[in-house]
N, C-alpha and C positions, 0 to 999 in steps of 0.2 A: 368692522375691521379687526377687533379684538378677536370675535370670534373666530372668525377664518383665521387668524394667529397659532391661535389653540389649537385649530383641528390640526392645522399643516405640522407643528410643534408635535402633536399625539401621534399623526400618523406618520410623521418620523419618525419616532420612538418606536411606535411599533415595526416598521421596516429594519430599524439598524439594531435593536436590543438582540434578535435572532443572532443577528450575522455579528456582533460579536460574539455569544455566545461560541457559534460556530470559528469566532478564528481566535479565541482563548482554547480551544480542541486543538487547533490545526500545530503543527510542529514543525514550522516554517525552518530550523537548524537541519534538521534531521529530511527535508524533500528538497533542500539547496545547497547540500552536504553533495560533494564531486567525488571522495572517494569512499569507499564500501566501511572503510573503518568508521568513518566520520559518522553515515549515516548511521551505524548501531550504536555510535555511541552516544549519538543527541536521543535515540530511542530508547539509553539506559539498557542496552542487553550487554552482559558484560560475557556471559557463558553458555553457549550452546550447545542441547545433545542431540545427536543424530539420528532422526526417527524416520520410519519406513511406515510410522502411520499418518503419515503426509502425503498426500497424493497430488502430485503433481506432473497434469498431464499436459501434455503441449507438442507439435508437430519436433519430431526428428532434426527437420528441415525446412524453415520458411523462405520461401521465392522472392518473401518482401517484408524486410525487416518494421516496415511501419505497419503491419496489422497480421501480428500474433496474436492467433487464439490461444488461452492459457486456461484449465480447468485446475479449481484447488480444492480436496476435501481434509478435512483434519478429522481424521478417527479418535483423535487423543478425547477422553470426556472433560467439560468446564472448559474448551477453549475459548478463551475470551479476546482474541484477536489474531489477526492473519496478517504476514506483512508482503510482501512481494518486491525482491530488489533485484537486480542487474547490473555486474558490477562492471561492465563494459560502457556501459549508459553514461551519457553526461553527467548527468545527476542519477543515481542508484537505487535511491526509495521509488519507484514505481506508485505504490497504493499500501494503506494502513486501513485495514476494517475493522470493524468492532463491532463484538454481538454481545449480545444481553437476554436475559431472561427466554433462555433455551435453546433461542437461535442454533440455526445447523450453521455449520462452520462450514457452507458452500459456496466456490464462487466461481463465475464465470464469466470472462472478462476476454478482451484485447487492447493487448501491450505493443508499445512502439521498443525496436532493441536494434542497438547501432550499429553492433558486431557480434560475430559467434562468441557466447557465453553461457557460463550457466543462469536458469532462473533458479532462484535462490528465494523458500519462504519458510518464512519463521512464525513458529506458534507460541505466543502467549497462555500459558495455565498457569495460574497462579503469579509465583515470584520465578518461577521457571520458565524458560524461552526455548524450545525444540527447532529442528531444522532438516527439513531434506533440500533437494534442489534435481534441474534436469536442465543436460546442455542440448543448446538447439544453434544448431547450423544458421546465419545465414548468408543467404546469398546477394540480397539487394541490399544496401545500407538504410534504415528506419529512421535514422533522427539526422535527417542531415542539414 
């Protein structure tokens, strides 16, 4: 009986040690932050500069606001994370990536968006935070 204590006990441990780990990362302020100020600021960006080596592509016009395709590259060198907000969204922060040891600074994803707005992403280099964005039309409401 002991011993099956132990394993169930160890193989806990190994199950939830992860997922904390993982939700000491997570930034639970800043993805249940409702408006666009709130969400940079639990993100700590205090100043953004306006870069054109952010590439953000994404339809003109979506038909159906719950499934935008959204393509992001960062040309900037040493980016060390990408953020994706909407500031129309119920909640704003979308997605927070982070690369490490060379990682391309690519992503390709689909986004739920409630109203026309811009998408808005911000790069991480260093203690500096960059930004371009692209407004997309839509048409069907995403997050209803």
């Amino acid at each position: 009986m002991q011993r099956r204590n132990f394993l169930l006990g160890f193989l806990s441990l190994l199950v939830l040690a992860p997922l904390q780990a993982w939700a000491a990362m997570w930034n639970k302020a800043a993805f249940e932050a409702v408006k666009l100020n709130d969400a940079t600021q639990s993100l700590q960006i205090d100043r953004e500069i306006n870069s054109q080596d952010i590439q953000v592509t994404a339809p003109d016009m979506a038909e159906n606001g719950a499934i935008v395709q959204v393509e992001i590259r960062s040309n900037i060198p040493n980016t060390e994370s990408l953020m994706i907000l909407v500031e129309k969204n119920p909640t704003p922060l979308i997605a927070h990536y982070k690369f490490s040891n060379g990682a391309e600074p690519f992503i390709v994803t689909r986004i739920k968006m409630a109203e026309t707005s811009d998408i808005k992403v911000v790069a991480k280099v260093g203690s500096q935070y960059f930004t371009n964005s692209k407004n997309v039309v839509v048409l069907e409401n995403g997050c209803g």
